[in-house]
N, C-alpha and C positions, 0 to 999 in steps of 0.2 A: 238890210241884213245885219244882225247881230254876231258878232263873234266874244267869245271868251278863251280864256285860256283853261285847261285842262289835263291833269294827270293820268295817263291809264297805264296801269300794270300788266307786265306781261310774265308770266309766268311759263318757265322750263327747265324741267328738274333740279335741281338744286337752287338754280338762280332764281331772282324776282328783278325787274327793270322798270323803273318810271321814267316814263316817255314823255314829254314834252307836248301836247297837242291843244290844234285850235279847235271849239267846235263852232260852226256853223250854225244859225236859225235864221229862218226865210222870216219873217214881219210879215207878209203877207196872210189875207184870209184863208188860202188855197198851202200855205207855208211849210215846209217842209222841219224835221227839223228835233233837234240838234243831231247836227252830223256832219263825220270828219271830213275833208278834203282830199282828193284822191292824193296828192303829196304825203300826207299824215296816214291815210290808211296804210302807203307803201313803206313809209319810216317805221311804222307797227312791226309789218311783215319782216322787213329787213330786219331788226331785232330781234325778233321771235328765229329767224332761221341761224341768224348768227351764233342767239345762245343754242341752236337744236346740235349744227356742229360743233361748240365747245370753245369757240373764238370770241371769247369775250370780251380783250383789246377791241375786235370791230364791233363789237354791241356798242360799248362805251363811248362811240362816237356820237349815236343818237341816242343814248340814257344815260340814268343814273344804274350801276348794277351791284344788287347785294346778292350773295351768296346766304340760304337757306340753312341752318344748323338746327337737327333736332333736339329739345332740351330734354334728357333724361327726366323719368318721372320718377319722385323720390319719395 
């Protein structure tokens, strides 16, 4: 089994979050793959619900979190 490390963005309303993840491939011929870890699926989730309530503090436990500013078009 191969593992890497991996960025995935989660995206909710004004914020964006980069999460920290492994992904997973099976080596085998039958191999599944690449794909996250139920641990890492539920750190996504947990993120994603944190910024949907507004608590951004508990996002920034398992990401990176920027807030989204539209840029006037001039």
């Amino acid at each position: 089994m191969t593992r890497r490390t991996h960025v995935e963005l989660v995206k909710e309303g004004d914020y964006v979050a980069e999460v920290d993840v492994e992904l997973l491939d099976d080596d085998g011929p039958d191999g599944w793959g690449p794909y996250l870890s139920a641990g890492d699926a539920l750190k996504l989730d947990d993120v994603r619900q944190s910024l949907r309530r507004g608590n951004v503090v508990e996002a920034t436990r398992n990401a990176r979190v920027y807030r989204l500013v539209p840029v006037p078009a001039a």
